[in-house]
Jmol script that loads the backbone (N, CA, C; Angstrom):
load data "model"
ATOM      1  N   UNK A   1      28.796  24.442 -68.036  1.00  0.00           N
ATOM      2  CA  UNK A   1      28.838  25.539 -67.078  1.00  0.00           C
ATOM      3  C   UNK A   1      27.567  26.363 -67.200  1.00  0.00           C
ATOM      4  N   UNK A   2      26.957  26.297 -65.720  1.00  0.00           N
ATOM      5  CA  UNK A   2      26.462  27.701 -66.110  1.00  0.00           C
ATOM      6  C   UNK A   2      25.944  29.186 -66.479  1.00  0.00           C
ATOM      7  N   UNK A   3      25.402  30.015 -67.213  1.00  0.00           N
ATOM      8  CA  UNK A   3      25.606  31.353 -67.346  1.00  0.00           C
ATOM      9  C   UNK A   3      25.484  32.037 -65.745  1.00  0.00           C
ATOM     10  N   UNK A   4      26.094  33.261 -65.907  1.00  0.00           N
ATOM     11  CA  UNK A   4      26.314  34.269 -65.353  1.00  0.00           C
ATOM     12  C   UNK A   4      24.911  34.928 -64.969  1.00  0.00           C
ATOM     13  N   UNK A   5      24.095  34.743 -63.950  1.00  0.00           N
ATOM     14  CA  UNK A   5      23.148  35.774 -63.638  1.00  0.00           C
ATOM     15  C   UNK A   5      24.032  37.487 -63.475  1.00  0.00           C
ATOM     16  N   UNK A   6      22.777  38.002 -64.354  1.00  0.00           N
ATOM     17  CA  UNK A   6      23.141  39.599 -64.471  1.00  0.00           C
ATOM     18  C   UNK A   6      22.176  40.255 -63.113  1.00  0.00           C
ATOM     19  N   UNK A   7      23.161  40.773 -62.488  1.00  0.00           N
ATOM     20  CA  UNK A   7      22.341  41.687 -61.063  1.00  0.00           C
ATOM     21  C   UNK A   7      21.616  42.432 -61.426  1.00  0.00           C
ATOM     22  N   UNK A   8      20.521  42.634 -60.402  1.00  0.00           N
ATOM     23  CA  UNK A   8      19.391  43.545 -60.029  1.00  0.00           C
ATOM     24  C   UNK A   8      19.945  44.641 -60.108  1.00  0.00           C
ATOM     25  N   UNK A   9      19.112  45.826 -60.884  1.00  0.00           N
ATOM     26  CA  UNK A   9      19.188  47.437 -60.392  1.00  0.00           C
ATOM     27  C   UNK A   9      18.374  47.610 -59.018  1.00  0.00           C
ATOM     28  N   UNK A  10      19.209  47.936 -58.405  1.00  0.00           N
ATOM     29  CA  UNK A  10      18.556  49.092 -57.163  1.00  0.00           C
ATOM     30  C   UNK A  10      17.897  49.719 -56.934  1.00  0.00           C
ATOM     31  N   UNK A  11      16.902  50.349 -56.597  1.00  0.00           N
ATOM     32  CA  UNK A  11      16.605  51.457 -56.890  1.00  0.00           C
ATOM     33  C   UNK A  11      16.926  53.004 -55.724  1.00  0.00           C
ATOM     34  N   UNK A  12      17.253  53.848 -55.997  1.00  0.00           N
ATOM     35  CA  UNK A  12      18.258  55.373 -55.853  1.00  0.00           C
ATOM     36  C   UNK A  12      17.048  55.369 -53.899  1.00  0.00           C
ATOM     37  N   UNK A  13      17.812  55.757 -53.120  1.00  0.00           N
ATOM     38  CA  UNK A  13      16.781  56.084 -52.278  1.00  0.00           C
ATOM     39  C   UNK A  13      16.615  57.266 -52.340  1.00  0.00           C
ATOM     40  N   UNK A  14      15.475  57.737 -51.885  1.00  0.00           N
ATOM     41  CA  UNK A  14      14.046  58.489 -51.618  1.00  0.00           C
ATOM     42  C   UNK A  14      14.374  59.601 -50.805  1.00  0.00           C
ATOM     43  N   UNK A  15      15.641  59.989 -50.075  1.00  0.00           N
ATOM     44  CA  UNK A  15      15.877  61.159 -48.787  1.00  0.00           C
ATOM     45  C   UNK A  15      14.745  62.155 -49.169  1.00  0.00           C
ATOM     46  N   UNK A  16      14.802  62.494 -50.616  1.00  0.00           N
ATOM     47  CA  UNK A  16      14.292  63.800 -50.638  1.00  0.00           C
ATOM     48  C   UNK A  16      12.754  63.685 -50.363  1.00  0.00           C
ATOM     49  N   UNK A  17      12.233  62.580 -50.186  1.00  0.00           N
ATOM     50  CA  UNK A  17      10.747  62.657 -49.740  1.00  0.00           C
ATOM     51  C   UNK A  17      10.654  62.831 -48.812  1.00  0.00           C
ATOM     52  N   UNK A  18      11.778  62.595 -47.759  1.00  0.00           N
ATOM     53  CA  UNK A  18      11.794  63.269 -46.137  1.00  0.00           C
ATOM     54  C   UNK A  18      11.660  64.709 -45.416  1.00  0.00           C
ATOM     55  N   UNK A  19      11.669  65.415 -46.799  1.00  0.00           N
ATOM     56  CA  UNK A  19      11.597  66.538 -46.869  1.00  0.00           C
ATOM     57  C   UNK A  19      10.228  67.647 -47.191  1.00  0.00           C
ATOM     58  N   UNK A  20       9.408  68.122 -46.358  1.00  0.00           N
ATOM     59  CA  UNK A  20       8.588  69.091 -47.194  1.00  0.00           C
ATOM     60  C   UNK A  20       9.111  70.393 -46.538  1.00  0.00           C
ATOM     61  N   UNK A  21       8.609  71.212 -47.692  1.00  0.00           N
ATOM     62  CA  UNK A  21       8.675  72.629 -47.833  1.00  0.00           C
ATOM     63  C   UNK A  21       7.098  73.341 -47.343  1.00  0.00           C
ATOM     64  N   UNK A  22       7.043  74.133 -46.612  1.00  0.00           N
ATOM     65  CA  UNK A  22       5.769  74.682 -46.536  1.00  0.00           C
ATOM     66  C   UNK A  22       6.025  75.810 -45.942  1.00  0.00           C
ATOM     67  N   UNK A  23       5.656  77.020 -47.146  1.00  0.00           N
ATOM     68  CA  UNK A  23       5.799  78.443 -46.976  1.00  0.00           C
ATOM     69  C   UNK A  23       7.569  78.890 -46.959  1.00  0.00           C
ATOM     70  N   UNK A  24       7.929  79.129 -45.861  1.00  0.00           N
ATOM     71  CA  UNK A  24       9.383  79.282 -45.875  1.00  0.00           C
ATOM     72  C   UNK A  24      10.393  78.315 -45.207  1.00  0.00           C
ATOM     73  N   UNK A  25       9.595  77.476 -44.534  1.00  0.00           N
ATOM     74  CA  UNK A  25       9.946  76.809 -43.548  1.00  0.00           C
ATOM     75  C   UNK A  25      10.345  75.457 -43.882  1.00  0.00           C
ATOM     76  N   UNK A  26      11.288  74.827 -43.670  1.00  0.00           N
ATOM     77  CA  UNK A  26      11.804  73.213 -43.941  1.00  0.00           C
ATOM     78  C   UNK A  26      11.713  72.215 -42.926  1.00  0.00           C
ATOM     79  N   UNK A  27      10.125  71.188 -43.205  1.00  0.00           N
ATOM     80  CA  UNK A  27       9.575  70.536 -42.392  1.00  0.00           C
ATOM     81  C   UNK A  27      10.361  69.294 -42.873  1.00  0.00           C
ATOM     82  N   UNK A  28      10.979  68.234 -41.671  1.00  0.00           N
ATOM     83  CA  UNK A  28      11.687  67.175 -41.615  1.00  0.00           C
ATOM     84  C   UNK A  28      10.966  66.018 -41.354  1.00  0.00           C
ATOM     85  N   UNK A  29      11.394  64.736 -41.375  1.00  0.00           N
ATOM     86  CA  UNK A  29      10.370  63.406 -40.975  1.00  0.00           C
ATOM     87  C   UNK A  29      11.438  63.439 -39.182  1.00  0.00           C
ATOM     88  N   UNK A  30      10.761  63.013 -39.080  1.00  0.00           N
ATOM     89  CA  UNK A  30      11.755  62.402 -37.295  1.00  0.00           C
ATOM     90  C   UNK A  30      12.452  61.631 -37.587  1.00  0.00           C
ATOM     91  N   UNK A  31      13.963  61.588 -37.002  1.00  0.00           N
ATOM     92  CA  UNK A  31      15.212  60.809 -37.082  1.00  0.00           C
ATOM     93  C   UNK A  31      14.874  59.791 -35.629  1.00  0.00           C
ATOM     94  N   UNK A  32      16.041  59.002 -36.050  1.00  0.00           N
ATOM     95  CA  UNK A  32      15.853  57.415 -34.821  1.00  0.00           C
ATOM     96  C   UNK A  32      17.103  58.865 -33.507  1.00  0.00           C
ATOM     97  N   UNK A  33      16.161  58.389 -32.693  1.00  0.00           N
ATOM     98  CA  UNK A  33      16.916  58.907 -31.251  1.00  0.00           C
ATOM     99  C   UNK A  33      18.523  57.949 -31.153  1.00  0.00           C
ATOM    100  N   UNK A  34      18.678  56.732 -31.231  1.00  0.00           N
ATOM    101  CA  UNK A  34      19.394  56.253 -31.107  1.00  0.00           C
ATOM    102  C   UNK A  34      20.739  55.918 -31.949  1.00  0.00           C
ATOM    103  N   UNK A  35      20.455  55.774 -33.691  1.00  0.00           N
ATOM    104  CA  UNK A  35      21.250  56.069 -34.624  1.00  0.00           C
ATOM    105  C   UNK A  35      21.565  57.213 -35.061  1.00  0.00           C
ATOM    106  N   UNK A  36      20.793  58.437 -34.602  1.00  0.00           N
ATOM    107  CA  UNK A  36      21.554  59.758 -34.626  1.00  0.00           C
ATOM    108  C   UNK A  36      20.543  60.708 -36.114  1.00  0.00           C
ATOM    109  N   UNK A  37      21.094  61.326 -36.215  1.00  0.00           N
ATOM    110  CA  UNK A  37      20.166  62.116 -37.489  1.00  0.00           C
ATOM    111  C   UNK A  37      20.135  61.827 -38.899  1.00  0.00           C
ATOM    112  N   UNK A  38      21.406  61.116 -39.503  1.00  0.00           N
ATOM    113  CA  UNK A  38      21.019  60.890 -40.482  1.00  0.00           C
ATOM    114  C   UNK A  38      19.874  59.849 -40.969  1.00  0.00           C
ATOM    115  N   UNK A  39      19.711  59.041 -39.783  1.00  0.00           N
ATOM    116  CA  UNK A  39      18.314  57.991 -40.030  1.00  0.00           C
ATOM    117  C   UNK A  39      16.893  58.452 -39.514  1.00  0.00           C
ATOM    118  N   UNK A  40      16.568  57.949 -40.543  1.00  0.00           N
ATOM    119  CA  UNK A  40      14.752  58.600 -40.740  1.00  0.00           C
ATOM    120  C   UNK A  40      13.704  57.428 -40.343  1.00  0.00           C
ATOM    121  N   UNK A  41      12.681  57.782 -39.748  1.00  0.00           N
ATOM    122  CA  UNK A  41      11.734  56.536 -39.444  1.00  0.00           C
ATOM    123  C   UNK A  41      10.958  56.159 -39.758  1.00  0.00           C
ATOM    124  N   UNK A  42      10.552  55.269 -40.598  1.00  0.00           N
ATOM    125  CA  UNK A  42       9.389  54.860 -41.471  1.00  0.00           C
ATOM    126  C   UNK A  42       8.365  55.122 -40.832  1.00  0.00           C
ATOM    127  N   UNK A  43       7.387  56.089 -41.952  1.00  0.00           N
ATOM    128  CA  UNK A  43       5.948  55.832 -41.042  1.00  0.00           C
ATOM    129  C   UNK A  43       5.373  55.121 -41.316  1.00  0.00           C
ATOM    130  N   UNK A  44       4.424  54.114 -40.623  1.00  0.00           N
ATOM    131  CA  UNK A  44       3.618  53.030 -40.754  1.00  0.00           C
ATOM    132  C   UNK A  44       2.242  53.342 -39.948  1.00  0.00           C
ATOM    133  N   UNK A  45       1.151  52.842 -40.003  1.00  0.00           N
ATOM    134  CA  UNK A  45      -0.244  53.465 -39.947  1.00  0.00           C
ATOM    135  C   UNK A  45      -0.386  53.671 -38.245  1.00  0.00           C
ATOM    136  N   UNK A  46       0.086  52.955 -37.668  1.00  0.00           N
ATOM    137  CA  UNK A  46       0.282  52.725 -36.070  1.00  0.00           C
ATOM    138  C   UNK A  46       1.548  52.959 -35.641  1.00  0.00           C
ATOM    139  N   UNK A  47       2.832  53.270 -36.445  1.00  0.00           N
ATOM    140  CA  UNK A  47       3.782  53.165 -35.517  1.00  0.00           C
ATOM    141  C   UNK A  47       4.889  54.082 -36.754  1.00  0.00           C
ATOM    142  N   UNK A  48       6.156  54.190 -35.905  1.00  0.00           N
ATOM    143  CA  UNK A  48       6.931  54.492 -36.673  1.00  0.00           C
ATOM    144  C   UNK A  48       8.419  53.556 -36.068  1.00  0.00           C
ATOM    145  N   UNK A  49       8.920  53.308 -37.642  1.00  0.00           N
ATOM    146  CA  UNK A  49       9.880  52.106 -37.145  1.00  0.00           C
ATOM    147  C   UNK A  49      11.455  52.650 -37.745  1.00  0.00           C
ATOM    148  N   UNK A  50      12.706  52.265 -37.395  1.00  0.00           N
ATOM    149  CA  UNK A  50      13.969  52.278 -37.855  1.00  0.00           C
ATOM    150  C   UNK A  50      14.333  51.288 -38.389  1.00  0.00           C
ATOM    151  N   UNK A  51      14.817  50.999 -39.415  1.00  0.00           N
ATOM    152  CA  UNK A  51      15.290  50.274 -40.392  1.00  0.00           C
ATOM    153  C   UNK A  51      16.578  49.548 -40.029  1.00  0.00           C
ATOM    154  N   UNK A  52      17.093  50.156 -39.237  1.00  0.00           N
ATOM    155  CA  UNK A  52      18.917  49.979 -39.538  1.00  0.00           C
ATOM    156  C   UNK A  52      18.822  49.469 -37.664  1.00  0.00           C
ATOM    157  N   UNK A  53      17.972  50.058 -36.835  1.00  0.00           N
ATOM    158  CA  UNK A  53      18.242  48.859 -35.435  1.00  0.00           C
ATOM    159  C   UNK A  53      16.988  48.600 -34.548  1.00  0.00           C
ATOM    160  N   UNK A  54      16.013  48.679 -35.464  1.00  0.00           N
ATOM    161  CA  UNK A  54      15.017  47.963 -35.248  1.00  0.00           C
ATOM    162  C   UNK A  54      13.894  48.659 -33.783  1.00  0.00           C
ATOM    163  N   UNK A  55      14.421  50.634 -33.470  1.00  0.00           N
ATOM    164  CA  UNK A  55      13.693  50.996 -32.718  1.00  0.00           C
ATOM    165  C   UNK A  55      12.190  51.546 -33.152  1.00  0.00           C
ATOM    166  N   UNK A  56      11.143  51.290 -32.432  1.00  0.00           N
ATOM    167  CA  UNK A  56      10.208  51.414 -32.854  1.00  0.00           C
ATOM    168  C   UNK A  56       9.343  52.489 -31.513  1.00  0.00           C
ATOM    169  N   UNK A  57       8.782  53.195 -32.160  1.00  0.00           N
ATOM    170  CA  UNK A  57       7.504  54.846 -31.698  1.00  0.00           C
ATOM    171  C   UNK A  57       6.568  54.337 -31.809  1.00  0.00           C
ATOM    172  N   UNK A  58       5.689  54.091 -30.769  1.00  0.00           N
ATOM    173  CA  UNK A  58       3.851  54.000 -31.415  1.00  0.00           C
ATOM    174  C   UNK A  58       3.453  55.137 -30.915  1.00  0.00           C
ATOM    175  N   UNK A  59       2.821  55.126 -32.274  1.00  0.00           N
ATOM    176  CA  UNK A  59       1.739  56.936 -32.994  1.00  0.00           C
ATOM    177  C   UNK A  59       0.554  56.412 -31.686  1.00  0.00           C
ATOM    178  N   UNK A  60      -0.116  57.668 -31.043  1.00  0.00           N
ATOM    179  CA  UNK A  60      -1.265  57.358 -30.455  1.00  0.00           C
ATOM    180  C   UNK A  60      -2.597  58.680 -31.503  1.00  0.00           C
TER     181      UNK A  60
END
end "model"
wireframe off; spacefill off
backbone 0.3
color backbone group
């Protein structure tokens, strides 16, 4: 028989990098229009993309 592969750690996601602070004010990343607010949109150098249904923003 043989052994048991031991699973991968995960690693914790990141929300709180979605977040800056500047002065008093609580600056947000942009949520997907379509999955609603709790999803955030990757920024990428040209575009910004959704993870979870695949809508995509191009940055001009």
């Amino acid at each position: 028989m043989t052994k048991k592969k031991k699973p991968k750690n995960k690693s914790p996601s990141k929300k709180y990098a979605k977040y800056k602070l500047e002065g008093n004010s609580l600056i947000r990343a942009k949520t997907c229009p379509k999955c609603g607010s709790g999803i955030f949109l990757a920024e990428h150098k040209d575009r910004l993309h959704c993870g979870k249904c695949g809508y995509v923003q191009i940055k001009k």
